[in-house]
C-alpha positions as CSV (number, residue, x, y, z in Angstrom):
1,X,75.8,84.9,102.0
2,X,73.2,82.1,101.5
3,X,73.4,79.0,102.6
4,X,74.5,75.9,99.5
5,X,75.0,72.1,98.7
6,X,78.2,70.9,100.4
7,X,81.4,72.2,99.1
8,X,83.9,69.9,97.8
9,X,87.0,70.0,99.6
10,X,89.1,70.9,96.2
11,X,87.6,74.3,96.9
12,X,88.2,75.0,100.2
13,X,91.7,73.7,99.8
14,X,92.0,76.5,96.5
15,X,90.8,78.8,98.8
16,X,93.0,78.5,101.2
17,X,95.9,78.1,98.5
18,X,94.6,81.9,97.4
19,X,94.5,83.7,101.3
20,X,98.1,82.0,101.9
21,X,99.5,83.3,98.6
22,X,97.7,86.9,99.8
23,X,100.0,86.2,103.1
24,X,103.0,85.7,101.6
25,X,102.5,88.4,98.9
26,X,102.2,90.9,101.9
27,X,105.0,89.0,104.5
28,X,106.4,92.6,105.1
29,X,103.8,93.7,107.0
30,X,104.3,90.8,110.0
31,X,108.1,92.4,110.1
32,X,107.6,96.2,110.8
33,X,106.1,97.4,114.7
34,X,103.5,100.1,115.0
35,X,102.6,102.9,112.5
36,X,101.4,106.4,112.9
37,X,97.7,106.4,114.4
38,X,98.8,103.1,115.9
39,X,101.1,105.6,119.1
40,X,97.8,107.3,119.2
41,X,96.2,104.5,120.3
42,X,98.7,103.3,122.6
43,X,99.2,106.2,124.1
44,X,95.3,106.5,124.9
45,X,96.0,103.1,126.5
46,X,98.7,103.8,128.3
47,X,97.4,107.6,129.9
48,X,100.3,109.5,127.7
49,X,98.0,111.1,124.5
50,X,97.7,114.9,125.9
51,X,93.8,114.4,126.1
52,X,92.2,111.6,128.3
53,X,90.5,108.7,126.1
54,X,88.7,105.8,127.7
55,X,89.0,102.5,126.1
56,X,85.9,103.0,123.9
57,X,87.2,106.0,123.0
58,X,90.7,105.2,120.7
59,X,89.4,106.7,117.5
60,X,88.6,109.9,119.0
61,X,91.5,111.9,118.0
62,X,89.8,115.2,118.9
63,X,86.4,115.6,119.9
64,X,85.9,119.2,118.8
65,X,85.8,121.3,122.1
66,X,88.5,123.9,122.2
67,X,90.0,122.7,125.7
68,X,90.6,119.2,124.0
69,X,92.1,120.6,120.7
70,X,94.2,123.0,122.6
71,X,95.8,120.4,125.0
72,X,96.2,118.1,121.4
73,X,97.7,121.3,119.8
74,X,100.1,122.2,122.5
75,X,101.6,118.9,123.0
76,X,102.3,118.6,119.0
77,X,100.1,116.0,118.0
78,X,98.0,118.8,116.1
79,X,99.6,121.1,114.3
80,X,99.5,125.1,115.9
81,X,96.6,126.0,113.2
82,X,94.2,123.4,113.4
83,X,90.9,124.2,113.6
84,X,89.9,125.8,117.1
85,X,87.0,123.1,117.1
86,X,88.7,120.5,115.1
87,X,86.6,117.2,115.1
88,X,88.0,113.7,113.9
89,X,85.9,111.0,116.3
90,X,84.8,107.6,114.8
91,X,82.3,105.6,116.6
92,X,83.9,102.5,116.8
93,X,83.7,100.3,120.4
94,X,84.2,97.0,119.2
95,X,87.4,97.7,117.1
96,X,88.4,99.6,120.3
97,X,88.0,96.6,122.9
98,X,89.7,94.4,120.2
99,X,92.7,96.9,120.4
100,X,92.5,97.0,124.1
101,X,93.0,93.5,124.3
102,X,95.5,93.3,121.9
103,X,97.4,95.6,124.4
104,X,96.5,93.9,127.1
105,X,97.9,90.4,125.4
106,X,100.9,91.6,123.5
107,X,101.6,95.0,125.1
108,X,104.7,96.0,122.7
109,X,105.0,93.3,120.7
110,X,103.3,94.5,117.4
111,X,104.0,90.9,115.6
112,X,100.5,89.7,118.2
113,X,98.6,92.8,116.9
114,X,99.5,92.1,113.0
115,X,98.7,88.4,113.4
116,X,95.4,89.2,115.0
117,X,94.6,91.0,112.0
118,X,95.3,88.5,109.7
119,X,93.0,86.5,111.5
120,X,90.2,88.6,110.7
121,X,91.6,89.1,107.2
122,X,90.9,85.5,106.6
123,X,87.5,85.1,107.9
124,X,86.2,87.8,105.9
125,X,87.5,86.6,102.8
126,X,86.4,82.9,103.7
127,X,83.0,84.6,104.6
128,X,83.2,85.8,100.8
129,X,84.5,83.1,98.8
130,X,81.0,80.9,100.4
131,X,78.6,83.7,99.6
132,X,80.6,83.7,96.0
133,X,80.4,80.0,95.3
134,X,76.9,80.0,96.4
135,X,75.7,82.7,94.2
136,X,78.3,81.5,90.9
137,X,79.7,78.4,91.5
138,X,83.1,77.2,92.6
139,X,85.3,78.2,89.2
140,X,83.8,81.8,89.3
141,X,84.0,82.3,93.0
142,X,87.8,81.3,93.2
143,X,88.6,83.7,90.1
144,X,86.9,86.6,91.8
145,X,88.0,85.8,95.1
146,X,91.6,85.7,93.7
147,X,91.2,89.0,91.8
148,X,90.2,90.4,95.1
149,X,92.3,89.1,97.0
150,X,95.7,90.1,95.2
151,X,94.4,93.8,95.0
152,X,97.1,96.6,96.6
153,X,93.8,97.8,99.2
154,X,94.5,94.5,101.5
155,X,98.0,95.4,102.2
156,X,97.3,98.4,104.4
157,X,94.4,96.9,106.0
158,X,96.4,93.9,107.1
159,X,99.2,96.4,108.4
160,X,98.1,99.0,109.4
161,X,97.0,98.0,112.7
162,X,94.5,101.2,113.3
163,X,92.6,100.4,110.1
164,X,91.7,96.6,111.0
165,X,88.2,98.0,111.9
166,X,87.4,97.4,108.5
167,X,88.5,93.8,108.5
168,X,86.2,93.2,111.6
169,X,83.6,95.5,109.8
170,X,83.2,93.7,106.6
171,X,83.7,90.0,108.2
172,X,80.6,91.0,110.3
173,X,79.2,92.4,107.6
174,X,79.7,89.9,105.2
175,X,77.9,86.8,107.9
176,X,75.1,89.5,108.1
177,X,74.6,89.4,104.1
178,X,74.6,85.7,104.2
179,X,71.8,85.4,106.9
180,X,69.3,87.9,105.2
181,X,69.3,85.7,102.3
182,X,68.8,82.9,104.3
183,X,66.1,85.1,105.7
184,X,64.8,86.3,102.2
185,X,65.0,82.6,100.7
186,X,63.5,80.4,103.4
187,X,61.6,82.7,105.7
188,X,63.7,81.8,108.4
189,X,62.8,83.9,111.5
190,X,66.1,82.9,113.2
191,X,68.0,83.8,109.7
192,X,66.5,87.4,110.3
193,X,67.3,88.1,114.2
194,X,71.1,86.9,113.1
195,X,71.3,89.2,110.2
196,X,70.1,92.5,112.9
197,X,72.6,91.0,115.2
198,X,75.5,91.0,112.8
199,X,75.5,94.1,111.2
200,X,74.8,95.7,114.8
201,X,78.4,93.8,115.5
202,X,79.5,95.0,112.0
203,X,78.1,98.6,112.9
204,X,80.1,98.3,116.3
205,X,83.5,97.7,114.5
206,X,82.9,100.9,111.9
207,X,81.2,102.4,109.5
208,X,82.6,100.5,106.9
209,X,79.7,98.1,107.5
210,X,77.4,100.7,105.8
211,X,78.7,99.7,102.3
212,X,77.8,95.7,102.2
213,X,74.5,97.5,103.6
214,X,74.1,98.5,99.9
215,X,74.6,95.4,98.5
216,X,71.4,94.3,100.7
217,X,70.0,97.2,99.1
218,X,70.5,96.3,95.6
219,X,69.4,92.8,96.4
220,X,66.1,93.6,97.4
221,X,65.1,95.9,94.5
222,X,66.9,93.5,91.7
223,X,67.3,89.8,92.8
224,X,63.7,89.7,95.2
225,X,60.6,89.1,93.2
226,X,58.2,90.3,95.7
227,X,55.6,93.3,96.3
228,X,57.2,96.4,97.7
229,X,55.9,96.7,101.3
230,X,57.6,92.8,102.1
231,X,60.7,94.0,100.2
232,X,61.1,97.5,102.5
233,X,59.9,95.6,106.1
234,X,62.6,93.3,105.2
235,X,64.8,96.4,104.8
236,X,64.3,97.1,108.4
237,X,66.7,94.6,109.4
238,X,69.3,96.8,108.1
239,X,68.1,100.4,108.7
240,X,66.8,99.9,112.5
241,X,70.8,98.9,113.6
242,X,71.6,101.9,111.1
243,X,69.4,104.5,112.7
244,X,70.6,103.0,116.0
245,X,73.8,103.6,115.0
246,X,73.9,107.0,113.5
247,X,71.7,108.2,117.1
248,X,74.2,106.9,118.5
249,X,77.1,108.6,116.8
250,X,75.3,111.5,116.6
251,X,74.4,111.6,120.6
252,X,77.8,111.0,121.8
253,X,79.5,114.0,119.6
254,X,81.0,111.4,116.9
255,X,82.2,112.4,113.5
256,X,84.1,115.5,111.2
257,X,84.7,118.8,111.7
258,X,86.6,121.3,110.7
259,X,88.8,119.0,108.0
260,X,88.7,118.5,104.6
261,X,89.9,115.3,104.7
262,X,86.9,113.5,106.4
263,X,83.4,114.5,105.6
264,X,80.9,114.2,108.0
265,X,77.3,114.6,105.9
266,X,75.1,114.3,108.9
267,X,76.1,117.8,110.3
268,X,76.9,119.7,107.5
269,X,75.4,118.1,104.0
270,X,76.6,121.2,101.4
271,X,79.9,120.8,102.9
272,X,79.9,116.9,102.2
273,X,78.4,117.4,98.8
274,X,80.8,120.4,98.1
275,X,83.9,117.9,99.1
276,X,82.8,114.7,98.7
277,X,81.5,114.2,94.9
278,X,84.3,115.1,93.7
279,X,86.0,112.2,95.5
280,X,83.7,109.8,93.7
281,X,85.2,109.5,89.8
282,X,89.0,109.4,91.9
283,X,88.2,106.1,93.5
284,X,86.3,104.4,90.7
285,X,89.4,105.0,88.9
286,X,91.0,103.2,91.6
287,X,89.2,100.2,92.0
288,X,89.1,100.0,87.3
289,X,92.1,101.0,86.5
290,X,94.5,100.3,89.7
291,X,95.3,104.0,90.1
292,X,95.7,104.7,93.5
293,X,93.9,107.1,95.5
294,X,96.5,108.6,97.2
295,X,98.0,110.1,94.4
296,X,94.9,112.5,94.6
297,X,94.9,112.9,97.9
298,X,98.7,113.6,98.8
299,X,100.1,114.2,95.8
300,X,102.6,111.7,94.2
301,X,104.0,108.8,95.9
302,X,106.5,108.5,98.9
303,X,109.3,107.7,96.2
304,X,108.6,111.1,94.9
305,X,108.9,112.9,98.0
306,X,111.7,111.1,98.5
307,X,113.2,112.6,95.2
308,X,112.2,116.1,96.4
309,X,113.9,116.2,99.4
310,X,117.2,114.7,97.3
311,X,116.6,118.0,95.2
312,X,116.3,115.7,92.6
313,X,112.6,117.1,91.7
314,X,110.8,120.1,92.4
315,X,108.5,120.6,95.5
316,X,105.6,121.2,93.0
317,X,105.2,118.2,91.7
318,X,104.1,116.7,95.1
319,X,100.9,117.9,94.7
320,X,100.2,119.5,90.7
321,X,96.2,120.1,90.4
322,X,96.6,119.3,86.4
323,X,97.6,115.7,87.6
324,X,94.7,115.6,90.0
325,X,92.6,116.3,87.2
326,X,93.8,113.9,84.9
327,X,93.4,111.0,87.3
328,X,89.5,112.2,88.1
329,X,89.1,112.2,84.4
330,X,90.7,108.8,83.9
331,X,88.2,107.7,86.6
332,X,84.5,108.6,85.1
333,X,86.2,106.9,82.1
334,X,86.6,104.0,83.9
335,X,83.0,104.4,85.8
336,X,81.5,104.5,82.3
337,X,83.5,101.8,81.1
338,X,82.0,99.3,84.2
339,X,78.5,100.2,84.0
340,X,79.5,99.4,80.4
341,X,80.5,95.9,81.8
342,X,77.7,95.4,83.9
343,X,75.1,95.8,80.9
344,X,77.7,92.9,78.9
345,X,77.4,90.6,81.6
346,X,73.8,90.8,82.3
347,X,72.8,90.5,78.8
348,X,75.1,87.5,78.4
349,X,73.9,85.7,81.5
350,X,73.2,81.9,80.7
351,X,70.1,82.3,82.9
352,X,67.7,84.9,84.5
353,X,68.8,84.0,87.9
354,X,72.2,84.5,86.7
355,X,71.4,88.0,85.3
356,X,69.5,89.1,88.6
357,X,72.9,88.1,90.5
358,X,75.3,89.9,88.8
359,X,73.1,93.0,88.5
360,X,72.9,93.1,91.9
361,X,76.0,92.4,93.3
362,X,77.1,94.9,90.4
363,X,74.9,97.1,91.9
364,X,76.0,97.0,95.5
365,X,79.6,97.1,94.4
366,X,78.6,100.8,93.0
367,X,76.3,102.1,95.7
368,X,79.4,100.8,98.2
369,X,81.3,104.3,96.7
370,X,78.7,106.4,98.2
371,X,79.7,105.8,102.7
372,X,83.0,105.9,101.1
373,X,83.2,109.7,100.3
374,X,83.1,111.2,103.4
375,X,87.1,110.2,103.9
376,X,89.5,110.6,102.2
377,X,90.1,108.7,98.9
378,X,92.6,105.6,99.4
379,X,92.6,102.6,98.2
380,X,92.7,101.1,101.8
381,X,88.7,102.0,101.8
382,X,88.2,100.3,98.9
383,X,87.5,96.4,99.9
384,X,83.6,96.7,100.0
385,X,83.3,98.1,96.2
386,X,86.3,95.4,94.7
387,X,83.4,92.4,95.6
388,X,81.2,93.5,93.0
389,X,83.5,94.5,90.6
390,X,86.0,91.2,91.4
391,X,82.6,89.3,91.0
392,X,81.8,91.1,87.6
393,X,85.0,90.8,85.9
394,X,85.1,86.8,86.9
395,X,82.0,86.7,85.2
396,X,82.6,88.5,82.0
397,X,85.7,85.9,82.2
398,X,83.7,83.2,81.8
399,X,81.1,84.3,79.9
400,X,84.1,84.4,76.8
401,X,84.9,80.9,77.4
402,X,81.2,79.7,76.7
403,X,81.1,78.5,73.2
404,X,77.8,79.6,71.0
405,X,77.5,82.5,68.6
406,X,77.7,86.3,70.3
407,X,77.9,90.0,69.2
408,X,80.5,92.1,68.4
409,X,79.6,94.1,71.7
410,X,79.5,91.0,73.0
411,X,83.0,89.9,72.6
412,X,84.5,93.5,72.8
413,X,83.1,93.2,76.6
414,X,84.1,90.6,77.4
415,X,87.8,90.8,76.1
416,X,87.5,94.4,78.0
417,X,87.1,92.4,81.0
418,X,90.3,90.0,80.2
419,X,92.4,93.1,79.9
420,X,91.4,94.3,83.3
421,X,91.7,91.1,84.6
422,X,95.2,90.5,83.8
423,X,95.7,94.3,84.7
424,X,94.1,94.0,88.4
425,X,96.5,90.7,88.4
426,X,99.6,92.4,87.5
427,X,99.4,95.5,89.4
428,X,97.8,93.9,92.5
429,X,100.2,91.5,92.6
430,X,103.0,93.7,91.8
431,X,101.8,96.4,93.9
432,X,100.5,94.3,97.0
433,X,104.4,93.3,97.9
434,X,105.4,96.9,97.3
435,X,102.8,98.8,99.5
436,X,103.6,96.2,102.1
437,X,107.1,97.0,101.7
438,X,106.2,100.5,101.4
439,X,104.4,100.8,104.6
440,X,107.0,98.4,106.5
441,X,109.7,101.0,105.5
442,X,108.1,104.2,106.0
443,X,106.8,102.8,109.9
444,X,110.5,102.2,110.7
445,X,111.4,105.6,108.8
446,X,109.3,107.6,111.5
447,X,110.1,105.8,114.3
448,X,113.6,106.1,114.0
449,X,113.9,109.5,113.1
450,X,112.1,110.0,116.2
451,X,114.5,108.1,118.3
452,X,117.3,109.0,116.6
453,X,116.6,113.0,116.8
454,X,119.9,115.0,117.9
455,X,118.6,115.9,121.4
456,X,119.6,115.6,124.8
457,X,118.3,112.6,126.5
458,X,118.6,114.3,130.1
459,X,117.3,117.4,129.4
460,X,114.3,116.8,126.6
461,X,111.5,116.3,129.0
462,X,111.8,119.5,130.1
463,X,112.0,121.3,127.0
464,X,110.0,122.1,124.4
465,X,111.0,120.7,121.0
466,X,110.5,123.1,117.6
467,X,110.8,121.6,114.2
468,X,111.6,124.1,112.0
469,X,110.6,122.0,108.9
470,X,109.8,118.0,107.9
471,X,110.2,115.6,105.4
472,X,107.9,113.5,106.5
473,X,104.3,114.4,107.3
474,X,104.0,112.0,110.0
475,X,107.3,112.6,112.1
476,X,106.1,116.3,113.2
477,X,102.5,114.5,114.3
478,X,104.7,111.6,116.1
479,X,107.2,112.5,117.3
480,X,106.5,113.0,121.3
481,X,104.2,109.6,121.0
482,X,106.7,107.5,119.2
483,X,109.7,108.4,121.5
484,X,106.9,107.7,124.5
485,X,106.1,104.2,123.4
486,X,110.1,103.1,123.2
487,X,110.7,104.5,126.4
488,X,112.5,107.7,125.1
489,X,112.5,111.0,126.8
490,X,109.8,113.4,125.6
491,X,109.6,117.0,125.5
492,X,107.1,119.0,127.0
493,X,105.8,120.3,124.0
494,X,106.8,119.4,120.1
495,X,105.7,122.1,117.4
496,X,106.3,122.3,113.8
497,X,106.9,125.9,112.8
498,X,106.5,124.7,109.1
499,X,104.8,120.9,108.0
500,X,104.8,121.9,104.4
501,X,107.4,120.8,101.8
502,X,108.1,124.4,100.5
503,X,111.5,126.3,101.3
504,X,111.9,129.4,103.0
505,X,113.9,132.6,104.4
506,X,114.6,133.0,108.2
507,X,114.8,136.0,109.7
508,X,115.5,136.3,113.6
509,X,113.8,140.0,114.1
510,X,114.8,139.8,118.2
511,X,115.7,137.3,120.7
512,X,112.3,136.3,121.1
513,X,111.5,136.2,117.6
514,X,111.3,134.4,114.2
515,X,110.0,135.0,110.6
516,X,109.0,132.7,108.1
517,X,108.4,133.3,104.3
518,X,107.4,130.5,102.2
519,X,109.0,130.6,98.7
520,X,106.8,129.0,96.0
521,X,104.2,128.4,98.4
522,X,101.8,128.5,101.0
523,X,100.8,127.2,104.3
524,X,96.7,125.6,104.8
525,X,96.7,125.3,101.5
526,X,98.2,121.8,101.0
527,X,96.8,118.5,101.4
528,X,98.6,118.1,105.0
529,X,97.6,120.8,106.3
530,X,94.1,120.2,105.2
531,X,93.3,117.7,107.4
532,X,93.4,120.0,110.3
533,X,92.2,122.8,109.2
534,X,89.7,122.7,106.0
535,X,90.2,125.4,103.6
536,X,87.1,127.2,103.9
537,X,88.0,128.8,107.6
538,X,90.0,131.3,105.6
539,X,93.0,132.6,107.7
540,X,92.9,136.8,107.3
541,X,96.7,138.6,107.9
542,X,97.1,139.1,111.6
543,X,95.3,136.3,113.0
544,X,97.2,135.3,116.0
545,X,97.8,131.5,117.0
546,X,97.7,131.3,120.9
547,X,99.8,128.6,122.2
548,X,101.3,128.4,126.2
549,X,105.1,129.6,124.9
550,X,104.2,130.1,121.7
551,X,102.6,132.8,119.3
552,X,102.1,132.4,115.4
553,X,100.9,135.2,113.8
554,X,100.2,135.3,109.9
555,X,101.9,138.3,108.5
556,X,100.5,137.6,104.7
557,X,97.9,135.8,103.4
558,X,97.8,134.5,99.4
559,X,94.9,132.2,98.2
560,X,93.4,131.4,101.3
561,X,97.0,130.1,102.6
562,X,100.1,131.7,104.8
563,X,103.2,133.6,103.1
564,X,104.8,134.9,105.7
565,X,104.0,134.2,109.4
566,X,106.0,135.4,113.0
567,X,106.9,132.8,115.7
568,X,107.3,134.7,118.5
569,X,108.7,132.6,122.4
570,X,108.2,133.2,125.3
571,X,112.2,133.4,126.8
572,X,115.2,134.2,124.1
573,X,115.5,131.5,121.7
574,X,118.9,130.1,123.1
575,X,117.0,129.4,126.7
576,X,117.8,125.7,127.5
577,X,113.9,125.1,127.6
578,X,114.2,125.0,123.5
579,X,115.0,122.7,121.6
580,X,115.4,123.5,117.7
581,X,115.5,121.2,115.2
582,X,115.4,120.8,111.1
583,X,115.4,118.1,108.7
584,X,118.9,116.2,107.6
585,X,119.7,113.7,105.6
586,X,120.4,111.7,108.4
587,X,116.9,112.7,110.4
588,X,116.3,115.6,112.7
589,X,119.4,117.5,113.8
590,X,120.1,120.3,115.9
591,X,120.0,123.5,114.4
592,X,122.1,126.9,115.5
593,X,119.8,129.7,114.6
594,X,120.8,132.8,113.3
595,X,122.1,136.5,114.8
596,X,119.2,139.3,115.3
597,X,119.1,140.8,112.1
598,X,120.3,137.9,110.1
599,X,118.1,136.5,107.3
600,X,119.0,133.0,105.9
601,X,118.0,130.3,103.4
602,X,116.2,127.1,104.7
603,X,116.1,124.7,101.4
604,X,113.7,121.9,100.7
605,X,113.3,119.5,103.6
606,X,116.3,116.7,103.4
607,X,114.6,113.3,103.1
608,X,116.3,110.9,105.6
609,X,117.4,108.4,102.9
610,X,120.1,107.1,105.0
611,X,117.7,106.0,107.5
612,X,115.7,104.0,104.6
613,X,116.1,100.1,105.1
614,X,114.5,96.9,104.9
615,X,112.4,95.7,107.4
């Protein structure tokens, strides 16, 4: 942000005291190797993903033509009913050559990847503790910046490796803001060419850079005192790398389709609108009150899949829709609750240039929701929003330390804004070190159930692998890619017959043949199975899945999902060329299918827990 008098050094060395405490609160993520997407991306690298990528290319999963999501679909990276035209392509070449070079550096070694992250994960939040003193002074700056810091959304972005975009993104970002108010303060032509060039770098790394473009927004209509025509040229610096980049996007066949997991609202706006809004009061309760996204988006958290596959609770509860409501309720509370917060602080301001900063940055913080929506909610996505609202609760803080007669509102404001700052302190802090842990965990958890799968090393790579069930959504997706990147054997082909949680009869009809009937629930209908394949391309009884080996037919239909369906081989199901599998407590083992005619129980999925240790 904007240039200021010369720090004193007490700060920088506070600062640094808070980004090394963020570190060490999230040391589990330097001990764990690569994570889900991350084999994606390596195997695009490396010539083994089952559709050619170019380097540029890493976060195009599937570019939505039928001969790429076919090739993706047979090898059993997608499951056999995605959508025929399935798109999931981000637009993001700079986070793709940093990932390229990471590979080129570090190769397997994912301890050069992680600390390359963290190297971003500090310059961003250096960038932002200088734009915070200069706007509030060093005692509010290094209480936001260490309410943002400590909050749980840092600990996937400095793990995950695939999601350091947004490190890169809002670091860019962040130097960009700084320079436009350069620009907007002194006139500084150079000030304005930087602030293009950064967010076109920012822009490069991923859209993430489109939220602190609201925050530029919100300062020119609330901090600039100017007439309206300067105010929207100086907007330009921001839109023209914008349009740029959305041509750009658009041009090259970027973006969603087909999933109702990632929105794209520059192809299909009612479909955004339908999906997206709703997304909105789930993540403001996320950044208020701490409750985390995901429990809206996947259902309940890993430890509660865990218990389900113990049989220790239900399969509904992974996923209950009167819990999904509850936590979108909880969150318009809490949006009402901060715009109450913002009016507090603004109208206890010790000075109009005071007032004009919080409002804004308030502001931006709010509008930052909005690029948010079209993925899905998690509290990874939220670093752009916690600024504002880090910066509004620091404020609020020290607003209730200033002596002087104040209102009842006032005070009931401002010891609102103690709470939730002792509350974003406890559970980010609390939270942080488990979601690191978390993550570290679950990345060994599918990598070694990959490894350690009850096949035959000799023989796999020329057999096709069949997963008759998972406890895991991302060992099914994984599987071939993970064994790939250790060196393992990989079969020719790896489906999952049946991703969902639910339990189910098995009936062999012939030797070619098998029948599935979900018992308590239904397949396309859950939040997996969602993101490749959105719920509005309804599935009709008798639609026929068409893989090379393979054919899934849908033999009933309830609520939009699949009851029943037919997996029908091409050779007798005890040809060497398969490979069956199913969920134990000890990973995948081998299973011995049943007699023609026979019809037998497959429970829950068994959750791995003896494959659960400490990284």
């Amino acid at each position: 942000m904007a240039t200021s008098p010369q720090p004193h050094r007490t700060f920088w060395i506070a600062t640094c005291a808070i980004l090394a405490f963020g570190l060490w609160l999230r040391a589990d993520v330097f001990r764990y190797e690569f994570s889900l997407d991350d084999y994606a991306q390596l195997a695009m690298l490396e010539g083994r993903y089952p559709a050619p990528r170019s380097v540029f290319d890493l976060y195009t999963f599937s570019n939505g033509s039928r001969d790429d999501v076919q090739a993706i679909v047979q090898h059993g990276f997608y499951p056999w009913f995605a959508h025929p035209a399935l798109r999931l392509s981000m637009l993001r070449p700079l986070a793709c050559a940093l990932t390229a070079l990471d590979h080129a550096v570090f190769h397997n070694h994912a301890l050069g990847y992680h600390l390359h992250s963290a190297l971003w994960w500090c310059a961003a939040l250096l960038l932002l503790a200088w734009g915070l003193r200069s706007l509030f002074g060093e005692r509010i700056a290094l209480f936001a910046l260490a309410l943002f810091t400590v909050d749980e959304s840092h600990s996937v972005a400095l793990g995950w490796i695939v999601n350091r975009n947004a490190l890169v993104s809002v670091a860019f970002s962040l130097a960009a803001l700084s320079a436009y108010r350069t620009f907007r303060e002194t006139g500084s032509r150079r000030a304005a060419w930087l602030t293009a060039g950064l967010f076109s770098i920012a822009l490069a790394a991923g859209e993430y850079a489109l939220c602190i473009a609201a925050y530029a927004v919100a300062y020119e209509l609330i901090e600039v005192r100017s007439a309206w025509v300067p105010r929207l040229r100086a907007l330009t610096l921001w839109a023209a790398p914008a349009f740029g980049y959305l041509l750009c996007r658009s041009l090259g066949g970027f973006g969603a389709y087909g999933s109702d997991m990632y929105l794209d609202p520059t192809r299909d706006f009612g479909f955004f609108l339908r999906h997206g809004l709703v997304r909105l009061p789930v993540l403001l309760g996320d950044v208020v009150w701490g409750l985390p996204s995901e429990w809206w988006t996947f259902g309940l958290s890993g430890w509660t899949q865990g218990l389900v596959g113990l049989g220790l609770l239900p399969p509904a509860v992974l996923a209950p829709e009167p819990a999904r409501a509850l936590q979108a309720s909880l969150g318009a509370v809490g949006g009402l609750i901060a715009v109450g917060l913002v009016c507090a602080a603004v109208r206890g301001a010790g000075s109009d240039t005071e007032r004009r900063r919080v409002a804004w940055l308030a502001a931006g913080g709010g509008a930052s929701l909005l690029p948010l929506l079209a993925g899905f909610p998690s509290t990874r996505a939220l670093l752009s929003p916690l600024i504002g609202y880090s910066a509004l609760l620091a404020v609020l803080a020290a607003q209730a330390l200033r002596r002087g007669p104040q209102g009842v509102l006032a005070r009931t404001a401002q010891a609102t804004a103690v709470l939730l700052c002792c509350l974003q302190l406890w559970i980010g802090t609390r939270e942080s070190a488990g979601t690191a842990r978390s993550l570290a965990i679950d990345a060994n958890l599918v990598r070694d159930v990959a490894l350690r799968a009850e096949v035959d090393e000799t023989r796999l790579s020329s057999q096709r692998a069949v997963l008759l069930n998972s406890a895991h959504p991302g060992v099914p997706i994984y599987f071939s890619l993970a064994r790939g990147q250790y060196g393992r054997s990989v079969p020719q082909s790896s489906w999952t017959l049946n991703p969902s949680f639910s339990p189910f009869w098995l009936t062999r009809t012939n030797d070619r043949t098998l029948e599935l009937e979900l018992i308590g629930g239904t397949l396309l209908t859950g939040l997996f199975e969602r993101v490749f394949r959105t719920h509005e391309a309804t599935v009709h009884t008798g639609q026929r899945f068409e893989l090379r080996g393979l054919t899934v037919t849908a033999l009933a239909t309830r609520q939009g999902g699949i009851a029943r369906l037919r997996a029908e081989f091409d050779t007798r199901l005890e040809d060497p060329s398969l490979c069956f599998l199913i969920s134990s407590a000890t990973g995948l083992s081998r299973y011995r299918l049943p007699a023609v005619g026979e019809r037998v129980f497959i429970a829950a999925p068994a959750f791995p827990a003896q494959l659960l240790h400490e990284p």
